[in-house]
PQR file of N, CA, C, O and H, with PARSE charges and radii, in Angstrom:
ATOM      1  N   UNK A   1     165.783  40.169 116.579 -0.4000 1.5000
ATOM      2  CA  UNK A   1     166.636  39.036 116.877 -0.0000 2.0000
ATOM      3  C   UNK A   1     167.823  38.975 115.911  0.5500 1.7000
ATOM      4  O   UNK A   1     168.797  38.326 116.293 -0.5500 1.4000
ATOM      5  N   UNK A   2     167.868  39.528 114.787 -0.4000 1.5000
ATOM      6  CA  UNK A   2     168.844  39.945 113.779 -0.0000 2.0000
ATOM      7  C   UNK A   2     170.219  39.803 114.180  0.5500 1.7000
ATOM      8  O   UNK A   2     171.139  39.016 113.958 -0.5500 1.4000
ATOM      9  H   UNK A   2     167.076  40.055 114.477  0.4000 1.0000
ATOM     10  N   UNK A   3     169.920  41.420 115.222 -0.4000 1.5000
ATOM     11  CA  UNK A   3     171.131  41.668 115.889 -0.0000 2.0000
ATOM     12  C   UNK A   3     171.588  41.000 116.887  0.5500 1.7000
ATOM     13  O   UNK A   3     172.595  41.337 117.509 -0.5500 1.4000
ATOM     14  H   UNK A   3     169.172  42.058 115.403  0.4000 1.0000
ATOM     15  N   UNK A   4     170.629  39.602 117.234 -0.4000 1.5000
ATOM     16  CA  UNK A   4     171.067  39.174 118.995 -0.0000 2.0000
ATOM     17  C   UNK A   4     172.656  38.545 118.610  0.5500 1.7000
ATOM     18  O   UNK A   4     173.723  38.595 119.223 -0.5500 1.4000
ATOM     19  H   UNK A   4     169.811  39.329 116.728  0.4000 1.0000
ATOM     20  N   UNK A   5     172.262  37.947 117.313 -0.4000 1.5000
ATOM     21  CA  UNK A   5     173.947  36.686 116.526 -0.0000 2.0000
ATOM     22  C   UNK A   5     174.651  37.064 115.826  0.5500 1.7000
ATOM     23  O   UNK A   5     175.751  36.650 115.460 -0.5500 1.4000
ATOM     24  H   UNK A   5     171.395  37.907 116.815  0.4000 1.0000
ATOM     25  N   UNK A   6     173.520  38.695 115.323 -0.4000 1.5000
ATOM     26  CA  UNK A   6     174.714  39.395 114.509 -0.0000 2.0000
ATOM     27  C   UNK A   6     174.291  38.650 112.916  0.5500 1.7000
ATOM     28  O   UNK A   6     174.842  39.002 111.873 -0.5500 1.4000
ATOM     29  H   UNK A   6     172.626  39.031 115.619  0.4000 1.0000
ATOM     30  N   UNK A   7     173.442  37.800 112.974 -0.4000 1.5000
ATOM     31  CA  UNK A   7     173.154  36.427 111.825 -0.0000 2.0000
ATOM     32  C   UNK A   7     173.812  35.542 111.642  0.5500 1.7000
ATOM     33  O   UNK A   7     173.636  34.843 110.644 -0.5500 1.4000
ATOM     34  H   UNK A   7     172.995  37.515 113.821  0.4000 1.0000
ATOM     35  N   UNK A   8     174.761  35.287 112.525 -0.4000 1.5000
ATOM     36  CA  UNK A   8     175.843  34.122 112.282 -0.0000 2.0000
ATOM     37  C   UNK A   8     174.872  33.150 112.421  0.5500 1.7000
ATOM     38  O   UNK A   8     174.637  33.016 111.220 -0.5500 1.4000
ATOM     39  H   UNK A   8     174.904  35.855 113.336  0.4000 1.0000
ATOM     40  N   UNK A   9     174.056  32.294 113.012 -0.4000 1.5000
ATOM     41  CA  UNK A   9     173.442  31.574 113.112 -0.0000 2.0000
ATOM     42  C   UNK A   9     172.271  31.137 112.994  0.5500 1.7000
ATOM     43  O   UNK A   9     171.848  30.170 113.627 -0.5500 1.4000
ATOM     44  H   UNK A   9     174.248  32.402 113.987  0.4000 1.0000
ATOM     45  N   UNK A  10     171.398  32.019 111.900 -0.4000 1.5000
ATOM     46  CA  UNK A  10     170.174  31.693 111.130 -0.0000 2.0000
ATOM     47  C   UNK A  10     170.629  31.385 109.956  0.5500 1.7000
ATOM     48  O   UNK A  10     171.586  31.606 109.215 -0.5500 1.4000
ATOM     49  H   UNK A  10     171.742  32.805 111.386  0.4000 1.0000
ATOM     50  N   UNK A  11     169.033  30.440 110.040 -0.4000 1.5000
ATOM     51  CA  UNK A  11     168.769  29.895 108.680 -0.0000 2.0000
ATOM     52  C   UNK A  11     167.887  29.832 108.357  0.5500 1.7000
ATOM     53  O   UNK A  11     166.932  29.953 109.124 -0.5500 1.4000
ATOM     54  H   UNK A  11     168.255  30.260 110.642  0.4000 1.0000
ATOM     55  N   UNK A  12     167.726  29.591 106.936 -0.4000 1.5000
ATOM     56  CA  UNK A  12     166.071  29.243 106.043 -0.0000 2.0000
ATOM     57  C   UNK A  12     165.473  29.169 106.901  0.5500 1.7000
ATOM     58  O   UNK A  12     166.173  29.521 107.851 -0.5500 1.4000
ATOM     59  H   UNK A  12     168.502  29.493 106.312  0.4000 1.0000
ATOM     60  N   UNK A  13     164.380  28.870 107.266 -0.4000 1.5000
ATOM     61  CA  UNK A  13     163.326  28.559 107.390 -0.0000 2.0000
ATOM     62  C   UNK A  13     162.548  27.241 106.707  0.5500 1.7000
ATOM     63  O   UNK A  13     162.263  27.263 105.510 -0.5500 1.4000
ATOM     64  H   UNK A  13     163.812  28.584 106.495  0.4000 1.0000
ATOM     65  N   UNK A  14     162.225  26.085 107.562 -0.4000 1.5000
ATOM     66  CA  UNK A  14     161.954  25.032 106.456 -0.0000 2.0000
ATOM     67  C   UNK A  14     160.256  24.814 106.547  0.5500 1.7000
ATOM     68  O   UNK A  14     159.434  24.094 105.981 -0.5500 1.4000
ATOM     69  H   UNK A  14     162.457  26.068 108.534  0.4000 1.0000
ATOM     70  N   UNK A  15     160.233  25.745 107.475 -0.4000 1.5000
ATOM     71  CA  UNK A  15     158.785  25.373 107.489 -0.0000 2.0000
ATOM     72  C   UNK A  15     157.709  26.306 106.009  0.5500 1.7000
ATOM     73  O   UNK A  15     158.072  27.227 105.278 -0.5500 1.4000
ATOM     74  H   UNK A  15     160.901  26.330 107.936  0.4000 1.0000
ATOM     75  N   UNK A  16     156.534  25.661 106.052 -0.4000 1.5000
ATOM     76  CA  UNK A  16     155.845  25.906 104.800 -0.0000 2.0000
ATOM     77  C   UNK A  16     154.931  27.031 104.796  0.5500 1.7000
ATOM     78  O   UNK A  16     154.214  27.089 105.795 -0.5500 1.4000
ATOM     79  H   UNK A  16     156.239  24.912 106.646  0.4000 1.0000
ATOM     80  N   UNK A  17     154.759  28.015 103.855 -0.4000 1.5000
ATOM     81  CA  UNK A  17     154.363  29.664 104.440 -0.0000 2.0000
ATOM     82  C   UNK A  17     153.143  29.543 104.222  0.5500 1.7000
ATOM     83  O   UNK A  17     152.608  30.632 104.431 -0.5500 1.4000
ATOM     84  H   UNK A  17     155.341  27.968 103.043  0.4000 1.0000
ATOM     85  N   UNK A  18     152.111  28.461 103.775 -0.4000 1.5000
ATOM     86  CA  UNK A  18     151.045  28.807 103.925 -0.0000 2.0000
ATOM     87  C   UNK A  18     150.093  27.503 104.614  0.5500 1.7000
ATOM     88  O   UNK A  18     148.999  27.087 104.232 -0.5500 1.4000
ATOM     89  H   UNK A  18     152.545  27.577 103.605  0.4000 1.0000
ATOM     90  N   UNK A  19     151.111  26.946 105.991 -0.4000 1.5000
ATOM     91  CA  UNK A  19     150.497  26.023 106.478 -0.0000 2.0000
ATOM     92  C   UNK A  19     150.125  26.757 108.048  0.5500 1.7000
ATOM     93  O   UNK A  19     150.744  27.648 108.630 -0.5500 1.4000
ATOM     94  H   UNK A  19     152.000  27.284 106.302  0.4000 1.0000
ATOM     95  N   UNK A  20     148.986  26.079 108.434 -0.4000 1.5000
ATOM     96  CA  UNK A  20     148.918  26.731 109.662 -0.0000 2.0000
ATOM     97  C   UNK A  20     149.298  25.617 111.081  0.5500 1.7000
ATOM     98  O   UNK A  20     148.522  24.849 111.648 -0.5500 1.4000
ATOM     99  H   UNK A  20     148.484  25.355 107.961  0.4000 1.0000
ATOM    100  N   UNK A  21     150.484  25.825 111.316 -0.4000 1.5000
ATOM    101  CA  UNK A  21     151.569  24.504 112.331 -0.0000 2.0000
ATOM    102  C   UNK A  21     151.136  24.853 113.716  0.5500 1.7000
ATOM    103  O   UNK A  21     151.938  24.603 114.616 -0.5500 1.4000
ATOM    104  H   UNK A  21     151.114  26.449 110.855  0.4000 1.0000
ATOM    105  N   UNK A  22     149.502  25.622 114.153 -0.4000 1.5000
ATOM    106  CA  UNK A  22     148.996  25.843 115.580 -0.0000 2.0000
ATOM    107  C   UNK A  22     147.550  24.422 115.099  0.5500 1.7000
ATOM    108  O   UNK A  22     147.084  23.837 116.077 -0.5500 1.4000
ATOM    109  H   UNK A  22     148.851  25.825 113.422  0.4000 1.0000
ATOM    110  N   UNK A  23     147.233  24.187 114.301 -0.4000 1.5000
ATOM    111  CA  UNK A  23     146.183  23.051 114.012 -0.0000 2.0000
ATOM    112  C   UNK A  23     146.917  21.538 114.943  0.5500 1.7000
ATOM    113  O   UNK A  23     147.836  21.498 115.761 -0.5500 1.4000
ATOM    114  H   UNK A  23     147.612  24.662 113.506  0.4000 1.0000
ATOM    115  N   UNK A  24     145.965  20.343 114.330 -0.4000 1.5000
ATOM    116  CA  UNK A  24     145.885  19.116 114.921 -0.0000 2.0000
ATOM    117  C   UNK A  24     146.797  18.528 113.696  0.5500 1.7000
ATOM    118  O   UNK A  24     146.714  19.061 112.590 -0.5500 1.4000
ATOM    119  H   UNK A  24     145.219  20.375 113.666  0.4000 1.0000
ATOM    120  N   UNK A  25     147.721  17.349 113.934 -0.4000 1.5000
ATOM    121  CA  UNK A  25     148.214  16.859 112.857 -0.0000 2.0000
ATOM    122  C   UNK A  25     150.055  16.072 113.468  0.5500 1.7000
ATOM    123  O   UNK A  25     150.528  16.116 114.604 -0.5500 1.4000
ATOM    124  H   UNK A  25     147.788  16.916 114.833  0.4000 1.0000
ATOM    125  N   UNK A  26     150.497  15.616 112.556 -0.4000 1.5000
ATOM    126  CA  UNK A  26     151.204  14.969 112.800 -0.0000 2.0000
ATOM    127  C   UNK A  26     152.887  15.594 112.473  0.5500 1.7000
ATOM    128  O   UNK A  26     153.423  15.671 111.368 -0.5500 1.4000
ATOM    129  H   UNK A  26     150.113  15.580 111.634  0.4000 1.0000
ATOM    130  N   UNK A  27     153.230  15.827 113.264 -0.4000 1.5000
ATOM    131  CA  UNK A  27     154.446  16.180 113.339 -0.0000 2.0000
ATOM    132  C   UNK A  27     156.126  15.434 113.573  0.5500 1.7000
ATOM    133  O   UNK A  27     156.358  14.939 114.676 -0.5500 1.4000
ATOM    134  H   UNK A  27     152.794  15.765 114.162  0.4000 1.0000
ATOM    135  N   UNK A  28     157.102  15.404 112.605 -0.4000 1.5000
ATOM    136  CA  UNK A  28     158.284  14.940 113.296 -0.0000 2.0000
ATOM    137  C   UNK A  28     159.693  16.287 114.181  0.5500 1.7000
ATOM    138  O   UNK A  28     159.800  17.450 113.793 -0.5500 1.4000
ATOM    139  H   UNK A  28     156.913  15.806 111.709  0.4000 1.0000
ATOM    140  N   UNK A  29     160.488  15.720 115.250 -0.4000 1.5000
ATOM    141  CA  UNK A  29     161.078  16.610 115.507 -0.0000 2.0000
ATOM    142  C   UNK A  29     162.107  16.180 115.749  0.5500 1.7000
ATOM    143  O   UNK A  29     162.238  14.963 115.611 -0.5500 1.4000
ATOM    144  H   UNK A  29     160.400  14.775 115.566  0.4000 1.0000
ATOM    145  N   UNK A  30     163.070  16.847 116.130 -0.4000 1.5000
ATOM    146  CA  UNK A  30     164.419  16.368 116.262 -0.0000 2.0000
ATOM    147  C   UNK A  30     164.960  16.616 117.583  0.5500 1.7000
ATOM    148  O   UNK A  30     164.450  17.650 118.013 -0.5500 1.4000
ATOM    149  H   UNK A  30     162.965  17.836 116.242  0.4000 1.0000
ATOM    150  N   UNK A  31     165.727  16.140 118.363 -0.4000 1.5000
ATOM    151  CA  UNK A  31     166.021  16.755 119.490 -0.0000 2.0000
ATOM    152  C   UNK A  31     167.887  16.288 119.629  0.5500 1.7000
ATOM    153  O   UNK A  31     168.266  15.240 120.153 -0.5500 1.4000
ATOM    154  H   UNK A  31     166.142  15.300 118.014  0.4000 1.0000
ATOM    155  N   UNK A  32     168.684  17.191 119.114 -0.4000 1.5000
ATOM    156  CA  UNK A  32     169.615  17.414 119.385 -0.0000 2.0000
ATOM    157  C   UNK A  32     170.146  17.525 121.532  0.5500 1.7000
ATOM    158  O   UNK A  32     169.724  18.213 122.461 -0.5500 1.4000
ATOM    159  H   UNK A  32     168.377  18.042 118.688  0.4000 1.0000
ATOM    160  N   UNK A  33     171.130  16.526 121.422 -0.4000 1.5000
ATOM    161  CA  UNK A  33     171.704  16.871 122.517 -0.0000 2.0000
ATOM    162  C   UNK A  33     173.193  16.684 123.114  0.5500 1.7000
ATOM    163  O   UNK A  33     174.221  16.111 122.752 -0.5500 1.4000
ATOM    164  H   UNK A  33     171.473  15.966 120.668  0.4000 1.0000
ATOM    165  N   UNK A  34     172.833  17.363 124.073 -0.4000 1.5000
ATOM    166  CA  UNK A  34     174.651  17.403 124.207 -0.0000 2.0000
ATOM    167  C   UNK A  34     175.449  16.149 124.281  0.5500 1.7000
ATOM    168  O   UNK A  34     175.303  15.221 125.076 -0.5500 1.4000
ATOM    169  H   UNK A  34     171.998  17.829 124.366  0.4000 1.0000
ATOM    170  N   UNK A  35     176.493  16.302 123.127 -0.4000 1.5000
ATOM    171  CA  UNK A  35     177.516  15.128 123.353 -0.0000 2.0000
ATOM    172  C   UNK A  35     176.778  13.669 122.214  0.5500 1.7000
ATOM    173  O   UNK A  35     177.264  12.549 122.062 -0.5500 1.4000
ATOM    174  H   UNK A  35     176.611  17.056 122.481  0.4000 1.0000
ATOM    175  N   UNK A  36     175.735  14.136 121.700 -0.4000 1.5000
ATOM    176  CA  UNK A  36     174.609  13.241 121.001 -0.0000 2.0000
ATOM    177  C   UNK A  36     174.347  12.285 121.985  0.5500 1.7000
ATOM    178  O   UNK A  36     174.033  11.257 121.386 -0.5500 1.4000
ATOM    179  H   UNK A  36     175.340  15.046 121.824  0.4000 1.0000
ATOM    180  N   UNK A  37     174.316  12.098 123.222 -0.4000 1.5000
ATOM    181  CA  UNK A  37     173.551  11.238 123.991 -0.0000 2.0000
ATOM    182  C   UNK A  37     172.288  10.685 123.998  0.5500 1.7000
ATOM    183  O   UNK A  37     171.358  11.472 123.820 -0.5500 1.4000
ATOM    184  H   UNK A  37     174.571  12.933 123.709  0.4000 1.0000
ATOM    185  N   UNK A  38     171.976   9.257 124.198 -0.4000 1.5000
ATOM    186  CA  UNK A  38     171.085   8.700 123.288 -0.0000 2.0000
ATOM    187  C   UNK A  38     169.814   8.823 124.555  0.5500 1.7000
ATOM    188  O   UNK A  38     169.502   7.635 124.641 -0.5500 1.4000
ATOM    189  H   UNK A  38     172.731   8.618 124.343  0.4000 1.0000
ATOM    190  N   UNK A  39     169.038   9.469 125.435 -0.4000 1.5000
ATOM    191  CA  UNK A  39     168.095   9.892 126.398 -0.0000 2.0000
ATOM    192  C   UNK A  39     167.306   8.754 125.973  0.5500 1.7000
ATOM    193  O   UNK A  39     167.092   7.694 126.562 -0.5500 1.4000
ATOM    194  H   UNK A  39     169.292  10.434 125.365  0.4000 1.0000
ATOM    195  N   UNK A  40     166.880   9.199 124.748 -0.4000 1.5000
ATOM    196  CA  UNK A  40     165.238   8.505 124.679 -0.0000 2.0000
ATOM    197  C   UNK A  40     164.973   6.940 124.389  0.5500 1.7000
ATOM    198  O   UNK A  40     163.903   6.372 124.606 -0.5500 1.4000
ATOM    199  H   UNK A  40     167.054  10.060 124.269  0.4000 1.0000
ATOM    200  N   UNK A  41     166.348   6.236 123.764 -0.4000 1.5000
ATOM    201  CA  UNK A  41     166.278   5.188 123.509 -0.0000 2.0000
ATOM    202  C   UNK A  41     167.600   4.945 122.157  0.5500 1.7000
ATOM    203  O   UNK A  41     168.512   5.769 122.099 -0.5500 1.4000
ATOM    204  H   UNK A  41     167.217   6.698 123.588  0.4000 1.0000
ATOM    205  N   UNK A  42     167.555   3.741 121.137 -0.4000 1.5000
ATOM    206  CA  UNK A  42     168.398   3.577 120.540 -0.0000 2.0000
ATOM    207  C   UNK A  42     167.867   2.810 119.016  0.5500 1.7000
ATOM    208  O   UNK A  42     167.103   1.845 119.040 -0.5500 1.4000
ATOM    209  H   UNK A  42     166.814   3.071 121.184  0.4000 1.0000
ATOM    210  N   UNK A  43     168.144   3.118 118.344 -0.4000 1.5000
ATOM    211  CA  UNK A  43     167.961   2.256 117.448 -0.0000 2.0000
ATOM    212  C   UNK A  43     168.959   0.687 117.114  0.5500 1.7000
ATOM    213  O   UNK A  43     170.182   0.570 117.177 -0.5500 1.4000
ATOM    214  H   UNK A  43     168.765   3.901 118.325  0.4000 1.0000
ATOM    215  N   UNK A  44     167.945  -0.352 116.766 -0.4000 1.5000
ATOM    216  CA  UNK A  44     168.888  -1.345 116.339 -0.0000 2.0000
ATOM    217  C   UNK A  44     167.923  -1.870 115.350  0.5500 1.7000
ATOM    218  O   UNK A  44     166.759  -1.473 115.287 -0.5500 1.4000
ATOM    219  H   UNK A  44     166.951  -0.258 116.715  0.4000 1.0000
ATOM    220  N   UNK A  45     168.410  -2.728 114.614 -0.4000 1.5000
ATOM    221  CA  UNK A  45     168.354  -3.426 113.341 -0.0000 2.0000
ATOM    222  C   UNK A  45     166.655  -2.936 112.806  0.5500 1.7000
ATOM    223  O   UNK A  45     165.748  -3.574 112.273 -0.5500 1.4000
ATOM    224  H   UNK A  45     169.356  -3.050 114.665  0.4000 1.0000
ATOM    225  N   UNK A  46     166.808  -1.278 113.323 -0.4000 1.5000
ATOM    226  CA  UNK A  46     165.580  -0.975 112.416 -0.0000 2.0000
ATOM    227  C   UNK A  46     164.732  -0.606 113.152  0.5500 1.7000
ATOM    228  O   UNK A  46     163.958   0.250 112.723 -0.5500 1.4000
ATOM    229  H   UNK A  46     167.545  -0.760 113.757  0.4000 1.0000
ATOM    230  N   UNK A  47     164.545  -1.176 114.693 -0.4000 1.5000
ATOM    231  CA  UNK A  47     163.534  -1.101 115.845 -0.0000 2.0000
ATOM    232  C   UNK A  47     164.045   0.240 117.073  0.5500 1.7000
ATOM    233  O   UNK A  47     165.111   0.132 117.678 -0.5500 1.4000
ATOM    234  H   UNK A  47     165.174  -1.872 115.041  0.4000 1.0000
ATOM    235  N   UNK A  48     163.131   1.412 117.279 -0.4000 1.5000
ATOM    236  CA  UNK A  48     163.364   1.832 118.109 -0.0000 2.0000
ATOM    237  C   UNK A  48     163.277   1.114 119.515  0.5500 1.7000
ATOM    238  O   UNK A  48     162.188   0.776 119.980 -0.5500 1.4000
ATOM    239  H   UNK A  48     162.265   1.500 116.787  0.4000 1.0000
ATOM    240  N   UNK A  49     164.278   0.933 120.063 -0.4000 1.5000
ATOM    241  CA  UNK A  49     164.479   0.508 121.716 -0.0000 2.0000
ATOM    242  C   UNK A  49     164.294   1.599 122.630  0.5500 1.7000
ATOM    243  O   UNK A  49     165.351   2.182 122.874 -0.5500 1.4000
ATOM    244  H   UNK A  49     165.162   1.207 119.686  0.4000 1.0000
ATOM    245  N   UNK A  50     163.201   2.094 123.258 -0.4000 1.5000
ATOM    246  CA  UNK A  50     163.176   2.988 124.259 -0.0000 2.0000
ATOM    247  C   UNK A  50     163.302   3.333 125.667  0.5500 1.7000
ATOM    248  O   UNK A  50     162.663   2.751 126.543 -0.5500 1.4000
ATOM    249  H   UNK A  50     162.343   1.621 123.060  0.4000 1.0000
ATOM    250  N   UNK A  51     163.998   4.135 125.853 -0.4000 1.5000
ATOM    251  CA  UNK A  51     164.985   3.412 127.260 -0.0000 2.0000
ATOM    252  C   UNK A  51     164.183   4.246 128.393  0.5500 1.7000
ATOM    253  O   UNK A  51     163.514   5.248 128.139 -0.5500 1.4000
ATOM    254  H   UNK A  51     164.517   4.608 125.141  0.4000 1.0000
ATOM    255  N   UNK A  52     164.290   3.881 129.231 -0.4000 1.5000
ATOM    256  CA  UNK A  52     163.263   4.323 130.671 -0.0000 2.0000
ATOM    257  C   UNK A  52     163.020   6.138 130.516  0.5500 1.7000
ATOM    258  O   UNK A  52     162.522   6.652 131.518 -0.5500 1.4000
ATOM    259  H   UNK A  52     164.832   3.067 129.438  0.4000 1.0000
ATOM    260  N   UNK A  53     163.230   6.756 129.753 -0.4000 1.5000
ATOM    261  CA  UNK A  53     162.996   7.759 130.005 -0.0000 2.0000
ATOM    262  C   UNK A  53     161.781   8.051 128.380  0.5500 1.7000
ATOM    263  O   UNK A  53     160.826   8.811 128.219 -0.5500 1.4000
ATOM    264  H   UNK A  53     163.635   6.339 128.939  0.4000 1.0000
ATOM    265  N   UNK A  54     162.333   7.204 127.620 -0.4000 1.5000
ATOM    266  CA  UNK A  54     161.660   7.341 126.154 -0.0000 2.0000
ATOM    267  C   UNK A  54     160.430   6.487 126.715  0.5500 1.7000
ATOM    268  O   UNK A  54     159.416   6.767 126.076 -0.5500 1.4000
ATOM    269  H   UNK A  54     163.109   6.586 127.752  0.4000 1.0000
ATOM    270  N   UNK A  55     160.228   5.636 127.601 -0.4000 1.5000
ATOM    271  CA  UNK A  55     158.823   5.009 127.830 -0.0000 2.0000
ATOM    272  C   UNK A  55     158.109   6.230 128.708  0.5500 1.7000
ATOM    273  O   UNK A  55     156.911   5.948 128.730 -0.5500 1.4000
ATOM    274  H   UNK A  55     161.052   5.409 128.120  0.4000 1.0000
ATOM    275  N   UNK A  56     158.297   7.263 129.318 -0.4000 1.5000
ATOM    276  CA  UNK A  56     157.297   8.083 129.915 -0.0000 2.0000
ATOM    277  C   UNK A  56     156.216   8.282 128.923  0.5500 1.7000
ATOM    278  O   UNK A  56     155.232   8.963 129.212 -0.5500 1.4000
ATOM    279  H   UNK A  56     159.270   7.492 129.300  0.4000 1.0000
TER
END
């Protein structure tokens, strides 16, 4: 995969080399999207608001 970007676009690695991330446990993630459009809901004064698609 080196060559797919040429490396323009890797990075570190943040994950931890001697955890095993296929187990049970609690995870956060991020989900970038186009235009930063808010899909899942919104934050206000602290409270996630989840909008018809963030309640599935």
């Amino acid at each position: 995969m080196k060559d797919k970007y040429l490396n323009k676009y890797r990075i570190a690695s943040t994950r931890l080399k001697n955890w095993d991330y296929g187990g049970n446990g609690a995870y956060f993630i991020t989900i970038g999207t186009k235009n930063r459009v808010h899909y899942f809901g919104e934050i206000a004064d602290g409270e996630m608001g989840l909008s018809e698609i963030g309640n599935r």
